[in-house]
C-alpha positions as CSV (number, residue, x, y, z in Angstrom):
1,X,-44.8,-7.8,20.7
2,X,-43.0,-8.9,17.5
3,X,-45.2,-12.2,16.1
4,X,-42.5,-13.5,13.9
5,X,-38.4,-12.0,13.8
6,X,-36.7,-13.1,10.7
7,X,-32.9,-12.4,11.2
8,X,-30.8,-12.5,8.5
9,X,-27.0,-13.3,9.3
10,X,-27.4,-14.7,12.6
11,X,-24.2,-13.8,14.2
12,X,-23.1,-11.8,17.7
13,X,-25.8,-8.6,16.9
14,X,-29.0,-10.3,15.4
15,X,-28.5,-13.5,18.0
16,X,-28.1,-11.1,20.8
17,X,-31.3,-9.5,19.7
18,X,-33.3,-12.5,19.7
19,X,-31.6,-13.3,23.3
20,X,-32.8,-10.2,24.5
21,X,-36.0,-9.7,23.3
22,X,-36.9,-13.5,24.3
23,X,-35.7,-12.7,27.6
24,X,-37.9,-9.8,27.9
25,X,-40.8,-11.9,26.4
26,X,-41.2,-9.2,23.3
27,X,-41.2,-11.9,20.4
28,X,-42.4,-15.0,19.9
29,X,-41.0,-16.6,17.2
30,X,-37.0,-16.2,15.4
31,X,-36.6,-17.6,11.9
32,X,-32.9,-17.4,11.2
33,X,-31.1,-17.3,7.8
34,X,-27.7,-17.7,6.4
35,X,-25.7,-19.1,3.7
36,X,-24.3,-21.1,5.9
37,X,-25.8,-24.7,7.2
38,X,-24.0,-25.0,10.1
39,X,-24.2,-21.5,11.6
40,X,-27.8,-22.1,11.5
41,X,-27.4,-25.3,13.1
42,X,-25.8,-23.9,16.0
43,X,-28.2,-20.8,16.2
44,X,-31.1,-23.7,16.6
45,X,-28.9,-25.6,19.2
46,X,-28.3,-22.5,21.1
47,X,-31.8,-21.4,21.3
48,X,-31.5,-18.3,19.1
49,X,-33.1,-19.4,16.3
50,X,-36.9,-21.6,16.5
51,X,-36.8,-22.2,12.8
52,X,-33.8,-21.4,10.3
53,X,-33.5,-21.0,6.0
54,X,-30.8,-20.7,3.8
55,X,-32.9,-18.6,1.3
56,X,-34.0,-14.9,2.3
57,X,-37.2,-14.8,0.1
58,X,-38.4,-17.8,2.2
59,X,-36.7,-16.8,5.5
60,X,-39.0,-13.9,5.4
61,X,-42.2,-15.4,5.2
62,X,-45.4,-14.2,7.6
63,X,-42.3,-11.8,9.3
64,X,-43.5,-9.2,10.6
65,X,-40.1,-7.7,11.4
66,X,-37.1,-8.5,9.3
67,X,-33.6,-7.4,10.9
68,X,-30.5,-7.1,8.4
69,X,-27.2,-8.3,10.1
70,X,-25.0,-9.6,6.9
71,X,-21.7,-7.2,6.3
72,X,-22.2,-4.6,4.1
73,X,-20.7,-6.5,0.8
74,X,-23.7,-8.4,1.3
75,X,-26.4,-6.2,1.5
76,X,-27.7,-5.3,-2.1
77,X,-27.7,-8.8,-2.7
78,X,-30.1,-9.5,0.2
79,X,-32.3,-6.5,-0.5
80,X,-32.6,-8.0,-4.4
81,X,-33.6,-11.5,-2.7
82,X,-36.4,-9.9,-0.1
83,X,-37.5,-8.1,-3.1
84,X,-41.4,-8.9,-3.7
85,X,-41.0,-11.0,-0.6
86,X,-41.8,-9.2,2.2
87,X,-45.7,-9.4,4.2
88,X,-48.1,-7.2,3.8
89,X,-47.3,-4.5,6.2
90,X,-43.6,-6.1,7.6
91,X,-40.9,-3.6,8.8
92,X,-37.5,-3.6,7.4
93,X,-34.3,-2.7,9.2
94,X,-30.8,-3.6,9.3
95,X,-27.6,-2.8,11.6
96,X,-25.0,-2.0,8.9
97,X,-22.3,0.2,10.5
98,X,-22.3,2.8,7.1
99,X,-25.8,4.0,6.6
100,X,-25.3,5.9,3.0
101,X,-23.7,2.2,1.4
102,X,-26.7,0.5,3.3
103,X,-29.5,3.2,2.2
104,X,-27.9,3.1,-1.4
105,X,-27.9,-0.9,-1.5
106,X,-31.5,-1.0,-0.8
107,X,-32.4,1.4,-3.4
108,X,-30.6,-0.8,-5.8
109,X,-32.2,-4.1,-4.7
110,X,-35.7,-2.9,-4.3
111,X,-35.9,-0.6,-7.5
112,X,-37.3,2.3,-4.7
113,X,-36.8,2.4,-0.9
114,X,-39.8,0.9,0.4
115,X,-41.8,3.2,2.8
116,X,-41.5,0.7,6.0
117,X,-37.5,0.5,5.7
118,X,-35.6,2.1,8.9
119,X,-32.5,2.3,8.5
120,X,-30.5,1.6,11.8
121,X,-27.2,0.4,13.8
122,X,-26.8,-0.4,17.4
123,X,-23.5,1.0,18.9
124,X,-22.8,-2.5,20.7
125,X,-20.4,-5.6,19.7
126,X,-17.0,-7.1,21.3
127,X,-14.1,-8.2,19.0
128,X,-16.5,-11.9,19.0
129,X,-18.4,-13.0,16.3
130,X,-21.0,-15.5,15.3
131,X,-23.6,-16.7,16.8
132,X,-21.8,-18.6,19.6
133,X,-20.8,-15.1,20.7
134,X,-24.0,-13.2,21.5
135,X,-25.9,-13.2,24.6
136,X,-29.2,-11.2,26.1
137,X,-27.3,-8.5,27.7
138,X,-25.4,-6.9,25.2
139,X,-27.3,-3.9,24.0
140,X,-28.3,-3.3,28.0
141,X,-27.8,0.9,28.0
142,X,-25.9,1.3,24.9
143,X,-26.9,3.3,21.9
144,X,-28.6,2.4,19.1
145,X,-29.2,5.0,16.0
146,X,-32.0,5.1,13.6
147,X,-31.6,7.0,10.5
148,X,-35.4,6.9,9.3
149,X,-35.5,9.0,5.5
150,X,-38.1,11.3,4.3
151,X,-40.5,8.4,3.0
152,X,-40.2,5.8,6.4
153,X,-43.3,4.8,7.5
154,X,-43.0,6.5,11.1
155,X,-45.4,4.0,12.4
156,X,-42.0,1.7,11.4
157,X,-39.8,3.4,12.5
158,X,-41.6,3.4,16.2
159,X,-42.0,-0.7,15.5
160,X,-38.1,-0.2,15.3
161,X,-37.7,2.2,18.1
162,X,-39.5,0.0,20.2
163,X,-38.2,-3.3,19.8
164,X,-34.6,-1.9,20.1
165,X,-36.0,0.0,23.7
166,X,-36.9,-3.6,24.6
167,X,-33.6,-5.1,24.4
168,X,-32.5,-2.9,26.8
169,X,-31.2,0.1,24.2
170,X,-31.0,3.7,24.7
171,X,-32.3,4.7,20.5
172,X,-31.5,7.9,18.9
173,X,-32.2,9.3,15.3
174,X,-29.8,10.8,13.1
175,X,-29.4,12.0,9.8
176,X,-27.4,8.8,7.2
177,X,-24.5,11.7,6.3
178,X,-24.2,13.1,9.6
179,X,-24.0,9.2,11.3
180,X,-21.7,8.1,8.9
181,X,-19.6,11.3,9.7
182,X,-20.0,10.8,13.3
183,X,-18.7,7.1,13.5
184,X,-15.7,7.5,10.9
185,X,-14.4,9.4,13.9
186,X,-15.6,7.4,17.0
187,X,-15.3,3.9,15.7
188,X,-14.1,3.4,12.2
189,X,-10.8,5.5,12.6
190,X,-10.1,3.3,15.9
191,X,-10.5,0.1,14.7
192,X,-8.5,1.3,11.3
193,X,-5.8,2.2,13.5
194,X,-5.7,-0.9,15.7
195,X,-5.4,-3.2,12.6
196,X,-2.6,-0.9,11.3
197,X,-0.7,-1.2,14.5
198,X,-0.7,-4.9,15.1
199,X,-0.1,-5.5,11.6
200,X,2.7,-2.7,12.2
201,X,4.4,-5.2,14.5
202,X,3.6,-8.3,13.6
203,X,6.0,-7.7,10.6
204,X,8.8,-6.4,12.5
205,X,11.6,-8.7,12.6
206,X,11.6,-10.2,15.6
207,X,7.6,-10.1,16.0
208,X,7.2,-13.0,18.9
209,X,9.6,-10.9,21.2
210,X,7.3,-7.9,20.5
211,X,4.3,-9.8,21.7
212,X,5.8,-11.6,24.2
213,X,6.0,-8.4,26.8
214,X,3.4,-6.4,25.3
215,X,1.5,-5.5,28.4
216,X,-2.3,-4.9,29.5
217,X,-2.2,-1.1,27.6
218,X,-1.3,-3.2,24.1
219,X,-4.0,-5.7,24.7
220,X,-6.3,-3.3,25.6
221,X,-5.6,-0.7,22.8
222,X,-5.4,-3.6,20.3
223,X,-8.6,-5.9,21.4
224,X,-10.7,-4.6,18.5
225,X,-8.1,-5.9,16.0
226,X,-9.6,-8.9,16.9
227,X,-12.7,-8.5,14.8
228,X,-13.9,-9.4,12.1
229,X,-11.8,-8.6,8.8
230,X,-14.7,-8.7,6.5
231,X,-17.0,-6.8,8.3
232,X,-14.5,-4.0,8.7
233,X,-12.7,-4.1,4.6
234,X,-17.2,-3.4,3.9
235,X,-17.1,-0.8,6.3
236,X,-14.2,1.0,5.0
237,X,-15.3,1.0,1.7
238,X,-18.7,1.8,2.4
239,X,-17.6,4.6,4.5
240,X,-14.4,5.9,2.5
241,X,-14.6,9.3,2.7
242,X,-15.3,10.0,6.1
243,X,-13.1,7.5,7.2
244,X,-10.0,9.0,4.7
245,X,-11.1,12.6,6.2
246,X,-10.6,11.0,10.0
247,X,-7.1,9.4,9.0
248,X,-5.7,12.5,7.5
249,X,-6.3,14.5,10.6
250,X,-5.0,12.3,12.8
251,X,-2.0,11.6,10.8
252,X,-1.8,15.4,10.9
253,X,-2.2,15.8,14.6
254,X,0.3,12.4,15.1
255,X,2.4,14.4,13.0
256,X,2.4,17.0,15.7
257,X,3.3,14.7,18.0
258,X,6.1,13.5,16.3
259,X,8.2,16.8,16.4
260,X,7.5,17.8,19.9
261,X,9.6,14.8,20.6
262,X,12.2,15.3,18.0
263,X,12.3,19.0,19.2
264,X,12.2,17.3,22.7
265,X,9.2,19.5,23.6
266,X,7.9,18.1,26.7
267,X,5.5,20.8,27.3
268,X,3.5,20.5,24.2
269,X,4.1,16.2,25.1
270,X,2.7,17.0,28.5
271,X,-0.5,19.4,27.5
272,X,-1.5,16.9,24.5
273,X,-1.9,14.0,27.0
274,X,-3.1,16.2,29.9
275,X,-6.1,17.1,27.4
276,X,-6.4,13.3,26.3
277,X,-6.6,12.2,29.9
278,X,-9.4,14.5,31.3
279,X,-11.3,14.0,28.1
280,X,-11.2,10.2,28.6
281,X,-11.8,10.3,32.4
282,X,-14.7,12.5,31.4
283,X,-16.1,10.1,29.2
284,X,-15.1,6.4,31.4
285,X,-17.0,8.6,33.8
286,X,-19.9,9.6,32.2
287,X,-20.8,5.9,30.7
288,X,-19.6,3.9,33.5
């Protein structure tokens, strides 16, 4: 049972958390915070929120766990406002989507990485954001990854584990590098590539025709381009390297691609999306 939930940045993740675990009757009370007034309004009018702050260092007061859901911009300056604020024995966690920017904003706000910080990020969302978005089910079987370092309190990180198992997640850990690495390829280069398209076509000359027959395979290809800009310019940055890594081998293999229809090769056309389809039937299959 978590006594008091501070959220800070209560948008589609940390309001679906306090849906869920209220729903499961695993936390009593939610103090919200953001910058913003009326975000917090709404999280009150919802029912996400019981109380709300615009200030983190007050936000946090007699929490005894503290979620992290602002992009990643905004992280060191959170972690240099909770600094000295936090109760005696409160766990720290967050959901940022690049764990090394996250780990490494931390250690800049605090001075040291506090002992009872688990680092973390549920593999959950829809092209939605805010507040207004979330809802109890939406971490119901899907995946959420701790990336605990050498000096986490592992009592914490159970806290963590536990309250994430409540809401209906499946939690794994993971080492920060090896995360990072891992979601460049199953989540960052996607959505990269979705923006890139639509913004592809959208400048085409005669963009509303384009749009105006796209069919269901454009919409659904492109729904993630629908999220929120912010959030994903952080996670690029934050997560540079892997992400550049991801892009040039599949502008490598796209590359590929490209000849076999210039050589009008439609064996090698035929065997690349044979392979694609089993490997995505395998998958629809396996999580459906």
């Amino acid at each position: 049972m978590i006594e008091r939930l501070c959220i800070i940045g209560t948008g589609l993740i940390g309001g679906s958390l306090a849906r869920s675990l209220r729903l499961a009757g695993q936390c009593r009370d939610v103090v919200g915070c953001s910058r913003n007034p009326l975000h917090l309004q709404q999280a009150v009018e919802l029912g996400v929120s019981d109380r709300v702050d615009t200030d983190p260092g007050q936000a946090v007061a007699g929490a005894d766990m503290v979620l992290v859901a602002v992009p990643l911009g905004a992280m060191e300056t959170v972690f240099r406002a909770l600094r000295g604020q936090l109760a005696d024995g409160a766990v720290l966690t967050d959901v940022g989507s690049a764990k090394a920017g996250v780990i490494e904003a931390a250690r800049r706000g605090f001075g040291e990485l506090p002992g009872n910080f688990v680092p973390g990020h549920p593999i959950a969302g829809t092209e939605q954001s805010g507040v207004a978005a979330s809802f109890a089910g939406l971490f119901q079987d899907r995946r959420v990854i701790l990336t605990p370092l050498e000096q986490t309190s592992a009592a914490a990180t159970a806290r963590v584990r536990a309250m994430w198992e409540a809401a209906g997640a499946v939690v794994d850990e993971m080492d920060p590098a090896h995360h990072d690495a891992v979601l460049a390829a199953t989540s960052h280069l996607p959505h990269v590539l979705a923006f890139a398209l639509v913004d592809s076509l959208a400048r085409l000359g005669d963009s509303d025709e384009i749009f105006r027959y796209a069919a269901g395979g454009f919409r659904d290809f492109t729904r993630i381009a629908s999220s929120d800009p912010v959030m994903w310019r952080d996670i690029c940055l934050a997560n540079g390297d892997a992400i550049l890594q991801m892009i040039d081998r599949f502008s490598g293999d796209l590359e590929q691609l490209a000849d076999a229809v210039r050589r009008h090769d439609g064996e090698r056309l035929q065997a690349v999306f044979s392979s694609a389809k089993q490997a995505r039937d395998r998958f629809v299959d396996k999580h459906s």
